[in-house]
C-alpha positions as YAML, in Angstrom:
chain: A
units: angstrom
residues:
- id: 1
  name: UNK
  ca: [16.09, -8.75, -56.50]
- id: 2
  name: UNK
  ca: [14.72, -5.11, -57.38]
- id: 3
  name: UNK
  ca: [11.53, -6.12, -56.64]
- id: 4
  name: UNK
  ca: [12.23, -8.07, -53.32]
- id: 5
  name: UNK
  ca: [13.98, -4.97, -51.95]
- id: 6
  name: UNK
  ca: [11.06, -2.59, -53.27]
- id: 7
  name: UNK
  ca: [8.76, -5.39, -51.12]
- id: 8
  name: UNK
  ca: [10.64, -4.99, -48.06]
- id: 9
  name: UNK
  ca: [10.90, -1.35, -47.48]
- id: 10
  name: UNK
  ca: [7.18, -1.44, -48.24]
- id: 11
  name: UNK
  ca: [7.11, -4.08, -45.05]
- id: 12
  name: UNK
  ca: [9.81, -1.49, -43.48]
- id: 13
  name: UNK
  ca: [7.38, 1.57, -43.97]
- id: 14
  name: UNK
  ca: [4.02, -0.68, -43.06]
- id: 15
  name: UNK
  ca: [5.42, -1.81, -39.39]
- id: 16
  name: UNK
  ca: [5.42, 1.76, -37.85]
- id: 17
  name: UNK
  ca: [2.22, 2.37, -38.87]
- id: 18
  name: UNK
  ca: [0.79, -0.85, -37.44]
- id: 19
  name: UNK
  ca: [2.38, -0.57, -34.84]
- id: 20
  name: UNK
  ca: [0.96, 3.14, -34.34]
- id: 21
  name: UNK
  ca: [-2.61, 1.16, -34.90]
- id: 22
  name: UNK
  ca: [-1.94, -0.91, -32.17]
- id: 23
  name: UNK
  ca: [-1.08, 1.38, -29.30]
- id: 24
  name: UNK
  ca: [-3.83, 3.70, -30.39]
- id: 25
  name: UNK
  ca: [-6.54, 0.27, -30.65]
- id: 26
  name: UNK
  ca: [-5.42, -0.11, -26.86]
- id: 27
  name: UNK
  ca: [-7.17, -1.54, -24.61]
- id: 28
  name: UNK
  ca: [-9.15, -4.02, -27.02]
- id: 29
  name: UNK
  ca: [-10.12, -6.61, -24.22]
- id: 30
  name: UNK
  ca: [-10.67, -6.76, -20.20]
- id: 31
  name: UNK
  ca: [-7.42, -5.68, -18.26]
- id: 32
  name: UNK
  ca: [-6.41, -7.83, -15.14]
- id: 33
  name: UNK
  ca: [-6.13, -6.02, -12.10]
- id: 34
  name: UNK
  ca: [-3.58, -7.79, -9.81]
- id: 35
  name: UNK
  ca: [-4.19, -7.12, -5.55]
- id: 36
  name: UNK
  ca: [-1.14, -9.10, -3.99]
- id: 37
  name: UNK
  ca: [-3.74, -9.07, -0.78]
- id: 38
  name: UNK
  ca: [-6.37, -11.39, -0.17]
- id: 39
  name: UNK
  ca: [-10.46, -10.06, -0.42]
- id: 40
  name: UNK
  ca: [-11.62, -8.65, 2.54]
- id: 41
  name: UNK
  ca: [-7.58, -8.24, 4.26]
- id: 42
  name: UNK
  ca: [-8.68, -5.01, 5.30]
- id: 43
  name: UNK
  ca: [-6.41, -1.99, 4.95]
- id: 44
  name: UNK
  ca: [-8.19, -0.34, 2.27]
- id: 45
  name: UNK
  ca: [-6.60, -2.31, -1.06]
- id: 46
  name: UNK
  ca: [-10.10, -3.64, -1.78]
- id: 47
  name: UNK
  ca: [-12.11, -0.27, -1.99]
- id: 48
  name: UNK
  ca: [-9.29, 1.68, -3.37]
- id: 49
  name: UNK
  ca: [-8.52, -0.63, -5.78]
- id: 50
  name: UNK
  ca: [-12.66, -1.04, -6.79]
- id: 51
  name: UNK
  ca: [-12.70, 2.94, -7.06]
- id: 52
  name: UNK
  ca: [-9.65, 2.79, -9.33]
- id: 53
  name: UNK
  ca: [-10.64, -0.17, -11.87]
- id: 54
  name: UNK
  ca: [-14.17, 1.32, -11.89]
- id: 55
  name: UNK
  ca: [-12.89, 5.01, -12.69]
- id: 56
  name: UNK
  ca: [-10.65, 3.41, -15.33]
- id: 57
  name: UNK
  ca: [-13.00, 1.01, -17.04]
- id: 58
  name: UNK
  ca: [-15.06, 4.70, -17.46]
- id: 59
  name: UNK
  ca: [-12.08, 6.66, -19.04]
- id: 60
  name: UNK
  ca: [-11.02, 3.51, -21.50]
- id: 61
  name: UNK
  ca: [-14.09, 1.72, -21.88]
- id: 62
  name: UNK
  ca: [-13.09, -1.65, -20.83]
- id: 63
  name: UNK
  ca: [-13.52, -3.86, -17.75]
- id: 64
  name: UNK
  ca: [-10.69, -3.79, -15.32]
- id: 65
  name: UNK
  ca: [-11.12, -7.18, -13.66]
- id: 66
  name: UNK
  ca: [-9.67, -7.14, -9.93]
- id: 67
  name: UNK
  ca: [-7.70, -10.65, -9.25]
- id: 68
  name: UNK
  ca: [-6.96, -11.03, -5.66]
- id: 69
  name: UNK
  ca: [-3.82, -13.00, -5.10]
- id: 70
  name: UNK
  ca: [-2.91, -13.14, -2.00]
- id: 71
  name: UNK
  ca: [-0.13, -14.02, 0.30]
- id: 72
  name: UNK
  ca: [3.92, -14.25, 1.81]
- id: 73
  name: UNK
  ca: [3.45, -10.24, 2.73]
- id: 74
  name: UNK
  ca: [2.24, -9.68, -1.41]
- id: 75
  name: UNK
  ca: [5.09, -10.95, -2.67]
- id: 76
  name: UNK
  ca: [2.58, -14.20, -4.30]
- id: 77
  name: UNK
  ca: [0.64, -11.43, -6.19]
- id: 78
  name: UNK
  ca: [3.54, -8.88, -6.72]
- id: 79
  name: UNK
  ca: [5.54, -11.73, -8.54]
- id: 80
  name: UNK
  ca: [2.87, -12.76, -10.95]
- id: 81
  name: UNK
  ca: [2.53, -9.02, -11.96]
- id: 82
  name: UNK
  ca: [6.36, -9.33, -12.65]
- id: 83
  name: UNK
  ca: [6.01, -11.95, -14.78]
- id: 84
  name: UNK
  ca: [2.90, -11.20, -16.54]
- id: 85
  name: UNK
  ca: [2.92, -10.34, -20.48]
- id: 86
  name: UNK
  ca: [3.94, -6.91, -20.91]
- id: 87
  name: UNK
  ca: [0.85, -5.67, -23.27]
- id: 88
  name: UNK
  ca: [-0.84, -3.71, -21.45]
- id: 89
  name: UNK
  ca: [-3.29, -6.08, -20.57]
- id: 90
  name: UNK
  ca: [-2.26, -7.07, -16.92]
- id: 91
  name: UNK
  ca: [-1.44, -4.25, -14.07]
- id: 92
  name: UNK
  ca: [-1.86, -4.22, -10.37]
- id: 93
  name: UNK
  ca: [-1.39, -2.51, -7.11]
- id: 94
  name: UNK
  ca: [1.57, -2.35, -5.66]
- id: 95
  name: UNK
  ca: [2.63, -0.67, -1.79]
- id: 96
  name: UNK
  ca: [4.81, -0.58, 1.15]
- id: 97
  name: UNK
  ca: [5.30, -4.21, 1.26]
- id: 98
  name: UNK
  ca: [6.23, -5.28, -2.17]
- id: 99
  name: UNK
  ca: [8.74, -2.21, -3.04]
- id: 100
  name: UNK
  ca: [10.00, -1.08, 0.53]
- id: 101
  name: UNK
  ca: [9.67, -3.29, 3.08]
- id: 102
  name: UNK
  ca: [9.87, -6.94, 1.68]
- id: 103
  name: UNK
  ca: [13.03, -6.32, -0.50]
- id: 104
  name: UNK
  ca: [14.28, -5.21, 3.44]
- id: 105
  name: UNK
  ca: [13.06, -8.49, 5.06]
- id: 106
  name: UNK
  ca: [13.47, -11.43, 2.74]
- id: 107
  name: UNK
  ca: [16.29, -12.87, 1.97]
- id: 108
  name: UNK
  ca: [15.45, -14.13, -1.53]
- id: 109
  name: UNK
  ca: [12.37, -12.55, -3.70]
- id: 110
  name: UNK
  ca: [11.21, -13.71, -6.37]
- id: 111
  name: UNK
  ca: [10.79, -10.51, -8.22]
- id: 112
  name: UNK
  ca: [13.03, -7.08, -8.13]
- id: 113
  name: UNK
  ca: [11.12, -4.36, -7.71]
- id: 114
  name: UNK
  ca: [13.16, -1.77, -9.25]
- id: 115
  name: UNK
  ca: [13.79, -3.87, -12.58]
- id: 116
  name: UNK
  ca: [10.62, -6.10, -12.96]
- id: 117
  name: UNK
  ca: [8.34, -3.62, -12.32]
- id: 118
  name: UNK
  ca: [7.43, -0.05, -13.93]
- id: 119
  name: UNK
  ca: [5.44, 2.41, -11.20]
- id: 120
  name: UNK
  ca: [2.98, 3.73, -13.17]
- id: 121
  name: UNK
  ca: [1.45, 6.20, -10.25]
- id: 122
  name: UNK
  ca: [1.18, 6.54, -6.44]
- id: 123
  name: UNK
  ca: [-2.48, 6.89, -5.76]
- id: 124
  name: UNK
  ca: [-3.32, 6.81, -1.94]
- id: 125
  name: UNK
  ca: [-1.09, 7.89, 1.57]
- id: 126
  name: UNK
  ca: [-2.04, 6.04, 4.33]
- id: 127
  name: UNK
  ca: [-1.55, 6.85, 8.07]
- id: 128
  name: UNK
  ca: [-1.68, 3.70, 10.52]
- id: 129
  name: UNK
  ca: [-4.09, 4.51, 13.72]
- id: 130
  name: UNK
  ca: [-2.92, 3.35, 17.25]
- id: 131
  name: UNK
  ca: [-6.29, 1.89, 18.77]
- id: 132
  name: UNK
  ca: [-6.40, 0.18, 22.27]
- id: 133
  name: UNK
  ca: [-8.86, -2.45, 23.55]
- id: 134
  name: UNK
  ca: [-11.93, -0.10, 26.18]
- id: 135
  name: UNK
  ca: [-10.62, -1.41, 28.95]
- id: 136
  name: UNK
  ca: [-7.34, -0.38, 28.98]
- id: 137
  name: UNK
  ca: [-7.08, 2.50, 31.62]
- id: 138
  name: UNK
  ca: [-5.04, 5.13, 29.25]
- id: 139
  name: UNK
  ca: [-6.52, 7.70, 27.23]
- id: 140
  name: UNK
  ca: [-3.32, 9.59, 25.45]
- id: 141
  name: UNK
  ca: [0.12, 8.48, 24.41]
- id: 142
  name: UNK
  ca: [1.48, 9.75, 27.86]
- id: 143
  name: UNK
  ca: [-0.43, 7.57, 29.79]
- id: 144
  name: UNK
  ca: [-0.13, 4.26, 27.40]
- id: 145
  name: UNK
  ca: [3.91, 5.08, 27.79]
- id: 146
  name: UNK
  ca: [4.05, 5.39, 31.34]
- id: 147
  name: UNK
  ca: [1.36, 2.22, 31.86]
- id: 148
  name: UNK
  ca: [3.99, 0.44, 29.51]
- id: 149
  name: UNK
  ca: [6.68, 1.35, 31.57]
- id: 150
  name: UNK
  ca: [5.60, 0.77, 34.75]
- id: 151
  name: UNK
  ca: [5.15, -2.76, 34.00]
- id: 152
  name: UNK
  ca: [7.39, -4.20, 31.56]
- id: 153
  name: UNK
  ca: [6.54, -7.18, 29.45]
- id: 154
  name: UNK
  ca: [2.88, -7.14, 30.43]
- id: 155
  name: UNK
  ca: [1.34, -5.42, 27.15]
- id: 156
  name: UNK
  ca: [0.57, -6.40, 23.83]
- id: 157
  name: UNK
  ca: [0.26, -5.53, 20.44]
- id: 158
  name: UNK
  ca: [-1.13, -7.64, 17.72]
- id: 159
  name: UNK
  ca: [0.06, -7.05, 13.47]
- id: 160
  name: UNK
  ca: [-1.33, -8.30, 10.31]
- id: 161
  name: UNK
  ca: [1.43, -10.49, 10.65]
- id: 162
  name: UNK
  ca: [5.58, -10.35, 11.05]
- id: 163
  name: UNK
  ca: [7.27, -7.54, 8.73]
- id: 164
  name: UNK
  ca: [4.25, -5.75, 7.68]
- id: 165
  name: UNK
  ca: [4.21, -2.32, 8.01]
- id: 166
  name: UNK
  ca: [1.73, -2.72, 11.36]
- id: 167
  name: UNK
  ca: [4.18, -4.45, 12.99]
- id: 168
  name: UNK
  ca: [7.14, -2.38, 12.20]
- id: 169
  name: UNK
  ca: [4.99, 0.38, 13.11]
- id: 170
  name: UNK
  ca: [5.24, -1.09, 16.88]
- id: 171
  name: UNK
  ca: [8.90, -1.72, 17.01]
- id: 172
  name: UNK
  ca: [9.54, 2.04, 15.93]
- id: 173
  name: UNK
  ca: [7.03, 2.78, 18.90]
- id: 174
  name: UNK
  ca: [9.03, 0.25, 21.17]
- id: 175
  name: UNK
  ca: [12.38, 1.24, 20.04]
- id: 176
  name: UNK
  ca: [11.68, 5.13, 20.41]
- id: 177
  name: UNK
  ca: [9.60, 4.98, 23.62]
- id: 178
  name: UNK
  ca: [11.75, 2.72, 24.99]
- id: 179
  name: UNK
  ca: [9.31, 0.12, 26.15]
- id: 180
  name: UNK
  ca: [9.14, -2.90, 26.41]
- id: 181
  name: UNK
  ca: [5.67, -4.81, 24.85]
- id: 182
  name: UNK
  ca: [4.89, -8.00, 22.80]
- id: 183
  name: UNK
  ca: [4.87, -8.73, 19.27]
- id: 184
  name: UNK
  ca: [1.62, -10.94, 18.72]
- id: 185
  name: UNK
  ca: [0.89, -11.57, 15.36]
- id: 186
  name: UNK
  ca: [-2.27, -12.44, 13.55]
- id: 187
  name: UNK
  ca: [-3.03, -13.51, 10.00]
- id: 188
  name: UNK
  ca: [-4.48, -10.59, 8.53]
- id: 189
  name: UNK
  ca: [-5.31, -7.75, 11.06]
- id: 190
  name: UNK
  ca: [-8.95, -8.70, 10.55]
- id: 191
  name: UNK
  ca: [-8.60, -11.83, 12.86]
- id: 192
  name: UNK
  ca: [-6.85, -9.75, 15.38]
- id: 193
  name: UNK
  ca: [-9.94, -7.45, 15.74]
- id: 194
  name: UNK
  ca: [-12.12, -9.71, 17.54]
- id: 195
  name: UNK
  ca: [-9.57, -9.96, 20.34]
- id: 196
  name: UNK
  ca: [-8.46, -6.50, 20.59]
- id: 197
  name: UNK
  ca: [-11.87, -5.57, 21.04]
- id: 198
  name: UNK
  ca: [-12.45, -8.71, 23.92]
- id: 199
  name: UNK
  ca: [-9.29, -7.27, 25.44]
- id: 200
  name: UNK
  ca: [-7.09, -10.57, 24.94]
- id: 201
  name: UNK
  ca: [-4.09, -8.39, 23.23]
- id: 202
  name: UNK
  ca: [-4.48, -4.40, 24.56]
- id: 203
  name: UNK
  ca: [-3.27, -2.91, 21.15]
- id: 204
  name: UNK
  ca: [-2.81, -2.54, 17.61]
- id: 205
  name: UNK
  ca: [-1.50, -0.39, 14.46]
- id: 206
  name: UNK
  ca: [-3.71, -0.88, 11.77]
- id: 207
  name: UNK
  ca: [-4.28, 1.16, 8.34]
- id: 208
  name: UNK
  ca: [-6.36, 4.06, 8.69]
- id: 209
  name: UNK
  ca: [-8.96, 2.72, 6.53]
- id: 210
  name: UNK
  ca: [-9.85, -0.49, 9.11]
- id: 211
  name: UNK
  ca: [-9.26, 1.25, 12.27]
- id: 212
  name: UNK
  ca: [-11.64, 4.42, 11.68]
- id: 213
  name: UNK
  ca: [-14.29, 2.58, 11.50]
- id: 214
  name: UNK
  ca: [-13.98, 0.51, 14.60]
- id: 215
  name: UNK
  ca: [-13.02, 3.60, 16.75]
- id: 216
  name: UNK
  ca: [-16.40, 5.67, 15.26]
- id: 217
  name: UNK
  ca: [-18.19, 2.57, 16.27]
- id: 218
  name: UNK
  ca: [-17.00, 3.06, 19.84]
- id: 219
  name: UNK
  ca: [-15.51, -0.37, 19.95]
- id: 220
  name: UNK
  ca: [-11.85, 0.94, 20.22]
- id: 221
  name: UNK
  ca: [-10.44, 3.80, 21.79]
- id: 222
  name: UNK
  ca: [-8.45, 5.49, 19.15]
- id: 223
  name: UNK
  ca: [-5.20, 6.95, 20.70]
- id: 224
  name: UNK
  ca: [-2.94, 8.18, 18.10]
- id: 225
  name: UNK
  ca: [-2.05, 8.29, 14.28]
- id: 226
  name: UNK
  ca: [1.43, 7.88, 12.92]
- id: 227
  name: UNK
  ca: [2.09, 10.60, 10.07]
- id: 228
  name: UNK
  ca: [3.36, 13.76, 10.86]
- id: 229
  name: UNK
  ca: [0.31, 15.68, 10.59]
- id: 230
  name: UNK
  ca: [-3.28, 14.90, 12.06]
- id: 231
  name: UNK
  ca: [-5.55, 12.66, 9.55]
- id: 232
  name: UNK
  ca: [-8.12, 15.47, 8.09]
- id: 233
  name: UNK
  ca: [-10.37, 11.90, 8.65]
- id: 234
  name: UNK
  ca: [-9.87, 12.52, 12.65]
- id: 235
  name: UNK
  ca: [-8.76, 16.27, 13.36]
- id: 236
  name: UNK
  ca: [-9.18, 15.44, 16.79]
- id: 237
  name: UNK
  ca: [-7.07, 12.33, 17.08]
- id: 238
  name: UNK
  ca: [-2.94, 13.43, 17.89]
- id: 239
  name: UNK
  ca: [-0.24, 12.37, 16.31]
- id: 240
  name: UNK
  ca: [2.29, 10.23, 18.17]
- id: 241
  name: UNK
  ca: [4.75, 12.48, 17.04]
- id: 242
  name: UNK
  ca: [3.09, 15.33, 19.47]
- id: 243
  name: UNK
  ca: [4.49, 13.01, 22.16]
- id: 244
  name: UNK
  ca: [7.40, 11.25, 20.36]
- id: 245
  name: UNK
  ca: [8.88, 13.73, 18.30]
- id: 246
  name: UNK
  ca: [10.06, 12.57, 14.91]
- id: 247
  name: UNK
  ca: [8.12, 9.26, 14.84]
- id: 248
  name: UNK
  ca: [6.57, 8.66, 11.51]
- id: 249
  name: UNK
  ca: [5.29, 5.50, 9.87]
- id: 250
  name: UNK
  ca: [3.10, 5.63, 6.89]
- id: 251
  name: UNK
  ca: [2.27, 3.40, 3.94]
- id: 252
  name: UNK
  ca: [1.66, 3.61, 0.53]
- id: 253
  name: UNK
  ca: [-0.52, 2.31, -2.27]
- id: 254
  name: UNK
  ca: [0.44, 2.68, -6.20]
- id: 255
  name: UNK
  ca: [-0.14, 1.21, -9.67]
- id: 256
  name: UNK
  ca: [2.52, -0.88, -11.85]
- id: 257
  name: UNK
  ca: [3.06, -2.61, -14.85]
- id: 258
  name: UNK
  ca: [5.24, -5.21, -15.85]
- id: 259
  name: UNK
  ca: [8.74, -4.01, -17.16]
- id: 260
  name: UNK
  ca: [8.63, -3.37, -20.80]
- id: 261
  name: UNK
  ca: [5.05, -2.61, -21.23]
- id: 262
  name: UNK
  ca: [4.84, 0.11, -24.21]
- id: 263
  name: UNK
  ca: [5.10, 3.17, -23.50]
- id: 264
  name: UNK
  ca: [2.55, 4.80, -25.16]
- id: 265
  name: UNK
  ca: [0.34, 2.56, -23.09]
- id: 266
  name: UNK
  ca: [2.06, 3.40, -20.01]
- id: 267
  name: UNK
  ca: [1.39, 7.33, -20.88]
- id: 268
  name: UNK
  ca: [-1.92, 6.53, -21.20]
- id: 269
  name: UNK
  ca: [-2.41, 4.63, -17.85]
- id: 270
  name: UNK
  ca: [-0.39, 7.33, -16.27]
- id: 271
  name: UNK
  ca: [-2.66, 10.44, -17.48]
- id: 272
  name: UNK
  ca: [-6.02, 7.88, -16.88]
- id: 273
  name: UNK
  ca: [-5.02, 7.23, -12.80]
- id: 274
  name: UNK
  ca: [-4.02, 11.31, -12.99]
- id: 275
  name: UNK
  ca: [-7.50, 12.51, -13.81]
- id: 276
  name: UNK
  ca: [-9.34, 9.76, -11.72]
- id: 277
  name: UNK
  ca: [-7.23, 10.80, -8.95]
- id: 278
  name: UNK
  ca: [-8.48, 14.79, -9.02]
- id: 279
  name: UNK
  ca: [-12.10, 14.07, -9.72]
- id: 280
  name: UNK
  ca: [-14.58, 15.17, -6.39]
- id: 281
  name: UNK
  ca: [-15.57, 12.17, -5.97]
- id: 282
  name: UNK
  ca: [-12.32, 10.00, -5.64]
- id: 283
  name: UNK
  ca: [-11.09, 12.91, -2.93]
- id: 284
  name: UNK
  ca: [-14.13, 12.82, -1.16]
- id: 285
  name: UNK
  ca: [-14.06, 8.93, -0.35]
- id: 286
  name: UNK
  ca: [-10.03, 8.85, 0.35]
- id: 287
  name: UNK
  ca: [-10.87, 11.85, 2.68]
- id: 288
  name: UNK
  ca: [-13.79, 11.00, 4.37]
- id: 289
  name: UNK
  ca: [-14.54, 7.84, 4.42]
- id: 290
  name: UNK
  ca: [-11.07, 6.03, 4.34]
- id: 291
  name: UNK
  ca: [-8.67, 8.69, 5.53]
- id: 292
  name: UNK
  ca: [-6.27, 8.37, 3.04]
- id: 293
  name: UNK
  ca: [-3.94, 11.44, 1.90]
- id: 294
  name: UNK
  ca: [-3.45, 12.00, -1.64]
- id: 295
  name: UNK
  ca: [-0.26, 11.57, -3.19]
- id: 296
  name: UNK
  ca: [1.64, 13.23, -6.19]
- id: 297
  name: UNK
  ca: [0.19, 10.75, -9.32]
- id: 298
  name: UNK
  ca: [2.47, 10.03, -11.86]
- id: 299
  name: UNK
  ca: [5.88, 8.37, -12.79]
- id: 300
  name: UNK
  ca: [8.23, 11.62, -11.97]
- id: 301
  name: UNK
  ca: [9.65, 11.01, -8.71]
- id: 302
  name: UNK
  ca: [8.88, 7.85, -7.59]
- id: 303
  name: UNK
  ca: [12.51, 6.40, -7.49]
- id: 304
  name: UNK
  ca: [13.18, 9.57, -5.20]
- id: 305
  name: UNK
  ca: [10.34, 8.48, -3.06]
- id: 306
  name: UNK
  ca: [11.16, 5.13, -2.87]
- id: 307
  name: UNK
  ca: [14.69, 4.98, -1.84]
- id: 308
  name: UNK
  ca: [13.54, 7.61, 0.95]
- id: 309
  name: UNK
  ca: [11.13, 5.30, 1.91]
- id: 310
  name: UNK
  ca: [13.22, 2.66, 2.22]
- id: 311
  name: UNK
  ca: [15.75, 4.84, 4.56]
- id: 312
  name: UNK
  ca: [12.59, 5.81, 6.63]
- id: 313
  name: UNK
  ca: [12.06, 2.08, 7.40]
- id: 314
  name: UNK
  ca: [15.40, 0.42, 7.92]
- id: 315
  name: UNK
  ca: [15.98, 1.34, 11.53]
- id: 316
  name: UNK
  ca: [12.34, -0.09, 12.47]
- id: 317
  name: UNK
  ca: [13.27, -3.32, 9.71]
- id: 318
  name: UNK
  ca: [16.71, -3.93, 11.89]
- id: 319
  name: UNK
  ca: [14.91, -3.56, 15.17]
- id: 320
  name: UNK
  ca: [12.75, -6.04, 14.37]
- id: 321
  name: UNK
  ca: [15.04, -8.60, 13.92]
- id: 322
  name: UNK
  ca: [12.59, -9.98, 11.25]
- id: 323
  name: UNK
  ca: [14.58, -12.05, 7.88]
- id: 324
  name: UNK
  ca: [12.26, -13.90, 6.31]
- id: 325
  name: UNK
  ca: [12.50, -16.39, 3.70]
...
């Protein structure tokens, strides 16, 4: 019996230490990378999350392998990140949709976003950018209000698709300009380009990181943006809040793990997205070329954030008239 006990508080005094091993051996194979979006959705979630896996595969020395799983508004993808192993070995991007605006709109998810998930960091800001098709005679806010006014019911916008943050984005513009313009929606607002640009719908909110590009290409006339300060992307381009005071509507990107991932693994992560985050070259391309505002990184705060986020949205959410299932 002596010797039994002396064998298990050897046992006892081994576990810590392995365990130790472990963390520290962290990551020991590829890490999935789960995108609740589909490749190519536009919006930015495919180059920021590239940029991210590419500047973390550098830090840990390991591949970060991005898994697109797209679909239902992210909650497909968001799910499977839920119920994913929580080792360390599966992570994924999480935003507007999955932790503010779904939980909002559907009646039943299949994942709770403040218990099945751990935030590890926010990582980008985004603005949404009001563009209208060329041939729609307006070139300011002013104008598209009063055009909108003058003839009710005649205008419309096209979303990414009912409930996203694009199409809430419109109802807060209906709702506080007091207009009245169609919902159209698309699936995915890359299919809704080709006829905003042929003029069959006459407007659209999109993500900063899609609509730039169209409106520099002189295909779009670029009216607006909806954060509260000009895009340092487009200095030139007006808020809408310069002509509706107090109307904001931005989204969010940001890195989670399953619940119960270790937390030394979780520090890790945390202080890995931190310093990729600060480096010239990560703040140059969120800048420049996407237009993307950089966020505190980090866990601290982020329940804060989030249930302000939440509050932000729940007028445009009821306006909408959107529940889902």
């Amino acid at each position: 019996m002596k010797r039994r006990h002396l064998l298990l508080g050897s046992a006892a005094a081994i576990a810590p230490s392995f365990a130790a091993r472990a963390d520290t051996a962290w990551p020991a194979k590829p890490i999935r990378f789960i995108v609740p979006f589909a490749a190519g959705g536009g919006g930015g979630t495919d180059t920021v999350s590239r940029l991210i896996c590419d500047r973390l595969g550098h830090t840990f020395d390991q591949s970060f392998v991005i898994d697109n799983k797209g679909g239902a508004g992210g909650n497909i993808g968001t799910a499977e990140l839920a119920r994913s192993a929580p080792d360390g070995y599966t992570i994924g991007l999480i935003s507007v949709s999955s932790h503010t605006l779904n939980p909002m709109l559907y009646r039943k998810l299949s994942y709770d976003p403040d218990k099945d998930l751990v935030a590890i960091s926010r990582v980008a800001l985004l603005a949404n950018f009001l563009g209208v098709t060329r041939s729609l005679p307006v070139s300011d806010m002013a104008e598209l209000i009063a055009l909108c006014k003058k003839e009710p019911g005649k205008y419309a916008f096209a979303s990414s698709g009912p409930g996203t943050s694009l199409h809430l984005s419109g109802e807060l513009f209906k709702t506080m300009a007091g207009i009245d313009i169609q919902h159209v929606p698309y699936k995915g607002a890359g299919v809704a380009y080709g006829d905003l640009i042929a003029g069959t719908v006459h407007m659209m909110f999109a993500n900063m990181p899609s609509m730039l590009p169209q409106v520099r290409d002189g295909k779009l006339k670029g009216l607006a943006v909806t954060s509260a300060e000009r895009s340092k992307a487009a200095p030139d381009v007006p808020t809408i809040a310069e002509t509706l005071p107090g109307y904001i509507a931005t989204s969010w990107y940001g890195i989670a793990a399953p619940a119960g991932t270790p937390e030394p693994i979780l520090a890790k992560l945390e202080a890995a997205l931190a310093a990729a985050l600060a480096t010239p070259e990560v703040q140059k391309r969120w800048q420049d070329d996407l237009g993307l505002d950089m966020p505190p990184a980090g866990r601290a705060g982020f329940a804060e954030f989030l249930a302000a986020d939440r509050a932000h949205w729940a007028p445009a959410v009821k306006a909408s008239g959107v529940r889902l299932d």
